[in-house]
N, C-alpha and C positions, 0 to 999 in steps of 0.2 A: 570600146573599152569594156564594156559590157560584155562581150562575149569572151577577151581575154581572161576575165575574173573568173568565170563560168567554165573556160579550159583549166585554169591554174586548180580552183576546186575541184576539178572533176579528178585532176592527177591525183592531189592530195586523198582526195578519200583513195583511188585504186589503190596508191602505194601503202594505206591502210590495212588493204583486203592480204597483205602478207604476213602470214601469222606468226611464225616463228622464223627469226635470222634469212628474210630474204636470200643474202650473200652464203653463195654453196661455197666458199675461199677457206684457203687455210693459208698463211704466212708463216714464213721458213726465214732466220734471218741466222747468216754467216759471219763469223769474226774471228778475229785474230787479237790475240792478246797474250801475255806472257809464256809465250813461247806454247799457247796452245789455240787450237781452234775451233772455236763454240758455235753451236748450233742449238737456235731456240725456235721450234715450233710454237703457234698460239693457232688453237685452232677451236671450233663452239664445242661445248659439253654436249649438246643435244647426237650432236652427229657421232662425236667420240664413243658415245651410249651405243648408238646402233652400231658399227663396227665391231665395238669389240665384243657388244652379244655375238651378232654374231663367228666373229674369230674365236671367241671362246663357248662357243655354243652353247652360252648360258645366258641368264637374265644379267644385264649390266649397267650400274648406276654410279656414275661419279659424283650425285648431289649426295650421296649417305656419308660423304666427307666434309660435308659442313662444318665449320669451324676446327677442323681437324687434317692431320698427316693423309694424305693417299698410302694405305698399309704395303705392306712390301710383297704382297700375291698379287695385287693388284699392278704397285710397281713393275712387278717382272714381265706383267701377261702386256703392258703396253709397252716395255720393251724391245719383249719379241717380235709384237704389230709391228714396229718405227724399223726394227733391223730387216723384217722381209722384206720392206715398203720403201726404204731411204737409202741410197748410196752416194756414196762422193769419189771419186780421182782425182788427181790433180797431179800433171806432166803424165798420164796414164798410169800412177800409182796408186792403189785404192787405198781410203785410208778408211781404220778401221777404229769406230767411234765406241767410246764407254758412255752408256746410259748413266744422267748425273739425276737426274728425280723426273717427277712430274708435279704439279701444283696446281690447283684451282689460284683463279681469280677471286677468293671469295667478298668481294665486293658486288660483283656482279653476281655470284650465282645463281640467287632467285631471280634473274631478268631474262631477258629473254637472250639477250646475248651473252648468255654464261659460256666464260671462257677456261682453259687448259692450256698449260706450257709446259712444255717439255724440253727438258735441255739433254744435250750430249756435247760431250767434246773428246779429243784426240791431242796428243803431243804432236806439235807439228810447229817446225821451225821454216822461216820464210827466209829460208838460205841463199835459194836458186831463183832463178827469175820463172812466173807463173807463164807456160807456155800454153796449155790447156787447162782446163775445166770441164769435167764434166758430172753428170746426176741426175738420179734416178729416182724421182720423186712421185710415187700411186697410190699415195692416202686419200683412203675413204674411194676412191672409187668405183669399188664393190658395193659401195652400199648407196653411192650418192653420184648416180653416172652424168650430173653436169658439176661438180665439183671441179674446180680452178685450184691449184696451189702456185703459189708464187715464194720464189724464194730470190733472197736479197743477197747480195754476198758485198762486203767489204772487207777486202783481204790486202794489205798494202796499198798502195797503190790504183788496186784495182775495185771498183765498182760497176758491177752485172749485174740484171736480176734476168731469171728465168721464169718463165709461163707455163705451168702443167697443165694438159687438157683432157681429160678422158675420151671425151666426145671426138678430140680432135688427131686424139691417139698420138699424144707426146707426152708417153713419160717418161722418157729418157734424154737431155739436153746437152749438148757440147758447145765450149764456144774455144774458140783459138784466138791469141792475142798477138 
């Protein structure tokens, strides 16, 4: 029993020794609703900082939004990132997403898991029956090469999720139904 207690502590302190947001993940979640279809990233502020310094080859800080709107320069330059970085098809149509904002968590900001969401969506009617999917998902991996994104999709019917890997070199997913 004694030794048990002594492994269980030894984890807790290691899992201590991770200083900022252990999880390299970013979450991509897919939906369908009034005739359109939403896409909301949430992904850490820490990591979105390095990115887009470097994609905009400047110093880059989403905490100077504290209590406050993400201004609309800033708006723009993460929605250029998300458009080189994110695609979707579906029956091998691409569809072609309008950046709707981006927002802090500001609950969390000062913590270490300071979070970022980003939404987009497209008009898109779920007329036809979903024969593919596919998507191309490589955020942050320039900058964070064991980054994971997982993205969720519920679209009718249907319930997928996809696994991004840098490391494992899948950023692009299909699935046929």
């Amino acid at each position: 029993m004694k030794n048990i207690l002594i492994i269980v502590f030894a984890l807790l302190i290691s899992f201590q020794s991770f200083a900022l947001h252990p999880l390299k993940l970013s979450v991509v979640d897919v939906t369908h609703s009034d005739k359109k279809l939403k896409v909301k990233f949430k992904l850490f502020v820490e990591d979105m900082d390095a990115v887009m310094g470097q994609y905009t080859k400047k110093p880059f800080t989403l905490v100077k939004f504290a209590d406050k709107d993400i201004d609309a320069v800033t708006q723009k330059q993460i929605a250029a990132y998300i458009a080189g970085k994110f695609s979707m098809e579906i029956n091998n149509v691409p569809l072609k997403f309008t950046f709707k904002k981006a927002y802090l968590d500001q609950a969390k900001l000062f913590t270490d898991y300071a979070v970022v969401y980003i939404e987009l969506e497209t008009k898109w009617t779920l007329s036809t029956e979903i024969k593919t999917i596919r998507m191309t998902n490589s955020l942050m991996f320039e900058v964070v090469p064991e980054q994971k994104n997982m993205a969720n999709i519920h679209i009718g019917k249907i319930d997928h999720v996809f696994q991004f890997e840098n490391e494992a070199n899948t950023t692009t997913q299909k699935v046929s139904f």
